[in-house]
C-alpha positions as CSV (number, residue, x, y, z in Angstrom):
1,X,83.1,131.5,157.6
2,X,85.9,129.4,159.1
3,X,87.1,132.4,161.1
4,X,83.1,131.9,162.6
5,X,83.2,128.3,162.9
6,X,86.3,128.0,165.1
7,X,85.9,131.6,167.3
8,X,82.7,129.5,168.6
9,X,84.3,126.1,169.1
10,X,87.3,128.2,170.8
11,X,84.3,129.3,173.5
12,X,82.9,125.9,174.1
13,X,86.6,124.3,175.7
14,X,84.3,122.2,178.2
15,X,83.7,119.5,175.2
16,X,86.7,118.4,173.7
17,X,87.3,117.7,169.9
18,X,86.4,114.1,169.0
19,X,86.9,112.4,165.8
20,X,88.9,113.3,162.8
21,X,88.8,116.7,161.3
22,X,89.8,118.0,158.1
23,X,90.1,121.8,157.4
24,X,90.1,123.0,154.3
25,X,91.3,126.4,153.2
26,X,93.4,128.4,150.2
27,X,96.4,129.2,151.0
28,X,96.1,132.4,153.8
29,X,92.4,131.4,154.8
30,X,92.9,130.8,158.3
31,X,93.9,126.8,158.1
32,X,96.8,127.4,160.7
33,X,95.0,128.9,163.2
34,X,91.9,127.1,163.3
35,X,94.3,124.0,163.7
36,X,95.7,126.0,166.1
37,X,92.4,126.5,167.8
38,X,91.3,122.7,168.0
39,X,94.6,121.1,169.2
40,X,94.8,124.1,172.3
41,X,91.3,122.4,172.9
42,X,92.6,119.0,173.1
43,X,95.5,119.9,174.9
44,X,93.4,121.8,177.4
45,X,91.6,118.1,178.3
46,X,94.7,116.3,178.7
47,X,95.4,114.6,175.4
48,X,98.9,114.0,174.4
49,X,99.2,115.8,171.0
50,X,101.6,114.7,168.0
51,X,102.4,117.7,165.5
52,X,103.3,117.2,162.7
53,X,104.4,120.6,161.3
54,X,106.5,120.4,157.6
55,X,106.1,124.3,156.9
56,X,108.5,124.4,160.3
57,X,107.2,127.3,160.8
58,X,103.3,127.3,161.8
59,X,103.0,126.2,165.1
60,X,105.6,127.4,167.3
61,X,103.8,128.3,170.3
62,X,103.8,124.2,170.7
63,X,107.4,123.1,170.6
64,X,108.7,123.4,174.2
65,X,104.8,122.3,175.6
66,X,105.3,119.1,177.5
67,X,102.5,117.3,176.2
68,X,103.7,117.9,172.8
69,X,105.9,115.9,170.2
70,X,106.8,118.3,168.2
71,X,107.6,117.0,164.8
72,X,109.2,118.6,162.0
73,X,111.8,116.8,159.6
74,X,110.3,114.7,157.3
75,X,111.8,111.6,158.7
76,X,110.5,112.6,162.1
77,X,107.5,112.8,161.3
78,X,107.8,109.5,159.2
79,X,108.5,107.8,162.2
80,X,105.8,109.8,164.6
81,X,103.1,108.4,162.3
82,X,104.3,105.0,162.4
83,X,104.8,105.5,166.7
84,X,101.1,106.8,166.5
85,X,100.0,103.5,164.2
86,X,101.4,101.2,166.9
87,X,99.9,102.9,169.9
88,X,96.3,102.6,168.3
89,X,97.7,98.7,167.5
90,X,98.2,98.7,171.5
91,X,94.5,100.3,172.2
92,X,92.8,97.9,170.4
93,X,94.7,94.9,171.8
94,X,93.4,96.6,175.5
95,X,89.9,97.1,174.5
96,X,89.5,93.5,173.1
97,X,91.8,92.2,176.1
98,X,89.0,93.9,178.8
99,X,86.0,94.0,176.8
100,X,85.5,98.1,177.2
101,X,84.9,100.4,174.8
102,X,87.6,102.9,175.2
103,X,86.6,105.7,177.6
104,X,89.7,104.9,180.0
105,X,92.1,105.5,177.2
106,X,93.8,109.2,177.4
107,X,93.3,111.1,174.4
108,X,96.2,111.3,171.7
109,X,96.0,113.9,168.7
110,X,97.7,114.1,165.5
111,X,97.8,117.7,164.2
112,X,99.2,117.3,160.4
113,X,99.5,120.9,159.1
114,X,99.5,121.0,155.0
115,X,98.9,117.5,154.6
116,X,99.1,117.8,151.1
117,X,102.2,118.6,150.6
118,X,103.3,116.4,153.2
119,X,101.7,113.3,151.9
120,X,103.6,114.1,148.7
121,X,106.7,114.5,150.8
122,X,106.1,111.0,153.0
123,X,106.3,109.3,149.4
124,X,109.6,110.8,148.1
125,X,111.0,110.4,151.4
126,X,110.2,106.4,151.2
127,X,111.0,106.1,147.8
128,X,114.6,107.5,148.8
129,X,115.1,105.3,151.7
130,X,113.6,102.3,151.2
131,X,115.1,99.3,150.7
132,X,114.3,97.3,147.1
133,X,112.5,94.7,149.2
134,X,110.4,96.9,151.3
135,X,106.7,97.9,150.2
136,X,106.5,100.5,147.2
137,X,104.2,102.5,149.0
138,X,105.2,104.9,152.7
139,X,104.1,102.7,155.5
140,X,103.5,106.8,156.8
141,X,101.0,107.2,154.6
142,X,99.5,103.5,155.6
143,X,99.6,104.6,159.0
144,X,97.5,108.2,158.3
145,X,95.1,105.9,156.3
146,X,94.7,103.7,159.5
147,X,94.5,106.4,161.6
148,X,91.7,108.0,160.2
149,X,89.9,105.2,160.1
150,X,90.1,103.6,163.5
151,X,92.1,106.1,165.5
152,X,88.6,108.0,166.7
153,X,87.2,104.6,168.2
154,X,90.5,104.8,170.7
155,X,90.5,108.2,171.0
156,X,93.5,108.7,169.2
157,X,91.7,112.1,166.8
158,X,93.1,113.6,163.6
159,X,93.1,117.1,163.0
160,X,94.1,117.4,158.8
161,X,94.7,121.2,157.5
162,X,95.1,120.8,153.5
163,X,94.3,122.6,150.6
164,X,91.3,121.4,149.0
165,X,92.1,118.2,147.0
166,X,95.2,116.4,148.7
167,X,96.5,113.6,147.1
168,X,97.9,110.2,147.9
169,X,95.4,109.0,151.0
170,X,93.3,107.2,148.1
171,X,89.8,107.6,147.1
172,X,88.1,106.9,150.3
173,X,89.8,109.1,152.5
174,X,87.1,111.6,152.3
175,X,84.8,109.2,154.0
176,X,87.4,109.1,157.3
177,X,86.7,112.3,158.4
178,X,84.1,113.0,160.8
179,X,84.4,116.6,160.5
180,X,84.8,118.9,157.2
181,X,85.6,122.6,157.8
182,X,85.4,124.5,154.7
183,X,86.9,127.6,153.9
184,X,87.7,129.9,150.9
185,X,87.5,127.2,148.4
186,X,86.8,126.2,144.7
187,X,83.4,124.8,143.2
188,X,85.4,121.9,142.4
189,X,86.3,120.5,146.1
């Protein structure tokens, strides 16, 4: 079914991605490539694409693109989603500073592959390098919970390839996502 879904959106490249998309998959289903498929169709209209790749080893066709930050060490990509939080923090200063609603903003894309074991990995990273009078929680994982909730209205979209049930955005992450692709999954997602 996935396979389906993203062959056709691979045809349509004249209408780029927009909002946040989570793709869902077991393990082997097809998650890579169908994140694959949606950030060559962002890249193809211009946006700026962050990828955040913790497997190391899932999207290298991306790491020597120029409009690519490639992203790969847990600490890396720590500080990517933080960079990312603060350029949405700079997007909606402009819109409110020119009364606009966004369209002259270039597009930025986050592509987080296996976000649920990286959101697991964001946490034990802060917990080891935090200091005892910084918040308990990853400002990371803050920042992905921002950025699915206001990146899309300054074009900044996230593209989110997990097993079914990730843990650690909180209980309403579900409602972020514009966009649901479902694969081989359980009854219980």
């Amino acid at each position: 079914m996935t396979e389906v879904i993203f062959r056709e959106a691979a045809g349509h490249l004249s209408q780029p991605v927009q909002g946040t998309i989570r793709v869902v998959n077991a393990t082997g289903g097809g998650t890579t490539t169908a994140l694959r498929t949606l950030a060559a169709q962002l890249l193809h209209h211009g946006a700026h694409t962050y990828l955040l790749d913790f497997k190391r080893i899932s999207h290298p066709w991306a790491r020597t693109l120029p409009a690519v930050t490639y992203c790969r060490d847990i600490a890396e990509i720590h500080d990517a989603l933080l960079e990312v939080r603060a350029e949405m923090g700079r997007r909606i200063g402009h819109l409110h500073r020119h009364s606009c609603h966004g369209e002259d903003l270039p597009c930025l894309a986050v592509l987080i592959e296996a976000g649920h074991h990286l959101l697991h990995q964001l946490a034990r990273h802060w917990d080891t390098t935090r200091r005892h009078d910084d918040l308990k929680t990853s400002p990371a994982v803050g920042a992905l919970n921002e950025l699915l909730f206001a990146g899309p209205k300054v074009r900044i979209h996230v593209l989110f390839g997990a097993q079914p049930n990730p843990r650690g955005l909180g209980p309403q992450w579900r409602e972020n996502f514009s966009t649901i692709a479902l694969g081989r999954v359980t009854t219980q997602t």
